[in-house]
C-alpha positions in Angstrom: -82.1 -100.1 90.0 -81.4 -97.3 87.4 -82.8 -94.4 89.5 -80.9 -92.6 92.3 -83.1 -92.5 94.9 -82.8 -88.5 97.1 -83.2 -89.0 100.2 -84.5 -86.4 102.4 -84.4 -85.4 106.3 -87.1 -88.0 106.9 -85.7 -90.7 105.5 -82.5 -90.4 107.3 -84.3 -89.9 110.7 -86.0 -93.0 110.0 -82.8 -95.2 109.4 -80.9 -93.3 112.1 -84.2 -94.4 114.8 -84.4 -97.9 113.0 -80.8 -98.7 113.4 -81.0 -97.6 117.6 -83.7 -99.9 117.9 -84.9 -102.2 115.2 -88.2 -103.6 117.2 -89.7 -100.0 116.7 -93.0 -100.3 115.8 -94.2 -98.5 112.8 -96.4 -96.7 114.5 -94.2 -95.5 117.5 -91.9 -94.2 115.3 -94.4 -92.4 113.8 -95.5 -90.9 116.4 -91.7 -89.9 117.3 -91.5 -88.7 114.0 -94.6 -86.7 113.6 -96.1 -88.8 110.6 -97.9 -91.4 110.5 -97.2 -95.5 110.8 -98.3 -96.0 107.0 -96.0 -93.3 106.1 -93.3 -95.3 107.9 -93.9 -98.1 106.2 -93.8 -96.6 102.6 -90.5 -95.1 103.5 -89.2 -98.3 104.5 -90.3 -100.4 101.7 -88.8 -98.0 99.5 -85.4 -97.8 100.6 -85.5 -101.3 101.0 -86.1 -101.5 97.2 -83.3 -99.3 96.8 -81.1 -101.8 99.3 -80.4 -98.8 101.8 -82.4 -101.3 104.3 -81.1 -104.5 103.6 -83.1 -106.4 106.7 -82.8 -106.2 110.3 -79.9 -107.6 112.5 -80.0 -109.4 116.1 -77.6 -108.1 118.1 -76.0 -111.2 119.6 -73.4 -110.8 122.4 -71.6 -113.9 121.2 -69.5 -114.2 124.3 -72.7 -114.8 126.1 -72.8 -117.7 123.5 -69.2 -119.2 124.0 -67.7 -117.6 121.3 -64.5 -116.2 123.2 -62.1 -115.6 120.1 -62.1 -112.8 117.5 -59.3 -112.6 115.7 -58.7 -110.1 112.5 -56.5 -111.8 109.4 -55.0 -109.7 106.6 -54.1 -111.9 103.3 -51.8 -111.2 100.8 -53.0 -112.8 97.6 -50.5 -114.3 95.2 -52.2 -111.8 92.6 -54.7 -109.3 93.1 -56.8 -110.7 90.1 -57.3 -113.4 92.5 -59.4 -111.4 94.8 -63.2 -112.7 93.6 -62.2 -116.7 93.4 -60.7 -116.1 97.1 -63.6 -114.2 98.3 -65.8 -116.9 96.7 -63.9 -119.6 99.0 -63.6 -117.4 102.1 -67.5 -117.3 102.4 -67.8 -120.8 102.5 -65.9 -120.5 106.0 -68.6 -119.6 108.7 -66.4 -118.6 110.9 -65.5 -115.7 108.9 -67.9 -112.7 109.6 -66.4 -110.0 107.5 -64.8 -109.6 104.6 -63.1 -106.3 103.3 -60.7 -105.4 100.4 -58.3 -103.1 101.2 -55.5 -100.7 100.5 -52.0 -101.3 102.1 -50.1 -103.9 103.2 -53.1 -106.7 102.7 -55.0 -107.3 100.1 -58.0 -108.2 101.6 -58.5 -108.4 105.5 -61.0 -110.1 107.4 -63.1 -110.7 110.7 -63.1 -114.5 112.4 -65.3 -115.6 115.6 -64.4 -118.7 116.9 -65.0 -120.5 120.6 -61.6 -121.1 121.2 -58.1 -121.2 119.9 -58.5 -125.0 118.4 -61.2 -123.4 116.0 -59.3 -120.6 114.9 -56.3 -122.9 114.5 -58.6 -124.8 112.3 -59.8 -122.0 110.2 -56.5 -120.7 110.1 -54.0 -123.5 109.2 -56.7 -126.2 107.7 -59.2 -123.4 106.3 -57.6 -120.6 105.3 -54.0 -122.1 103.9 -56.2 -124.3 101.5 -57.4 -121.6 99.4 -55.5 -120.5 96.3 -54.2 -117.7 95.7 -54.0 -117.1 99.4 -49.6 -116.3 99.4 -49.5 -115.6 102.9 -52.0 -114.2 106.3 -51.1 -112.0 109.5 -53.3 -112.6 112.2 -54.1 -110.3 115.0 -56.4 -111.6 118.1 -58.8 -109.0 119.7 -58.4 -108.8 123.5 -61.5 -106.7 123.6 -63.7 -104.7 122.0 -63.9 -101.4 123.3 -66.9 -100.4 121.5 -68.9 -101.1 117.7 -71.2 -98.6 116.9 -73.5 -97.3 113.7 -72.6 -94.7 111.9 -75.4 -91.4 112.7 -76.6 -90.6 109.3 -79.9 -88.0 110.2 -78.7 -84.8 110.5 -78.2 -83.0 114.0 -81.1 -80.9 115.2 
């Protein structure tokens, strides 16, 4: 879309209470907002034609699941005109949850889940060392995740 959408005090209270709780009804919100459910859902449609709202998320504990490894990877990429084609390639891995170009020592750093150390082995010597343009990985393991949060976007009252 050509148009910037402005966002107003509203809006941001509505993402801010949508991304606490995502099962919020239209209408409770409202209500918590001091408009109405139809307002609600205009807003909502609209900034998800602008892709503010790009869906809604389940918040999985994957532990919970079996998935006991999270392990974060930075690349170094043989050149960094290689970066699309590699990204291309690393999204066909389902293991890999995030994806994130960066400045520094890596060229592009990203997020793996796996149930145990034989899967990230796989993703990390069969997968991963596959790809070209891929020179060379670091790879840290998460011991725990202390917290993962949203970032509060409505203003403070």
């Amino acid at each position: 879309m050509a148009a910037k959408l402005n966002l107003d005090k509203l809006d941001l209270q509505i993402i801010e209470a949508m991304m606490q709780n995502a099962e919020i009804s239209y209408a409770e919100l409202g209500k918590k907002l001091f408009v109405s459910g139809g307002t609600i859902h205009v807003r909502i449609k609209k900034l998800q034609e602008f892709n503010i709202v790009k869906g809604t998320r389940l918040s999985v504990d994957l532990r919970q699941l079996g998935y006991d490894i999270t392990a974060f990877v930075g690349i170094y990429l043989e050149k960094s005109s290689m970066y699309d084609a590699v990204a291309e390639d690393l999204k066909k891995i389902p293991e890999i949850i995030r994806l994130n170009y960066t400045t520094g020592n890596y060229s592009m750093f990203i997020e793996i889940v796996c149930k145990d150390i034989a899967q990230l082995r796989y993703v990390l010597h069969d997968a991963l060392q596959k790809i070209k343009g891929i020179e060379r990985t670091e790879t840290f393991i998460s011991l725990e995740e202390g917290f993962s949060r949203n970032v509060p976007v409505a203003p403070a009252d």
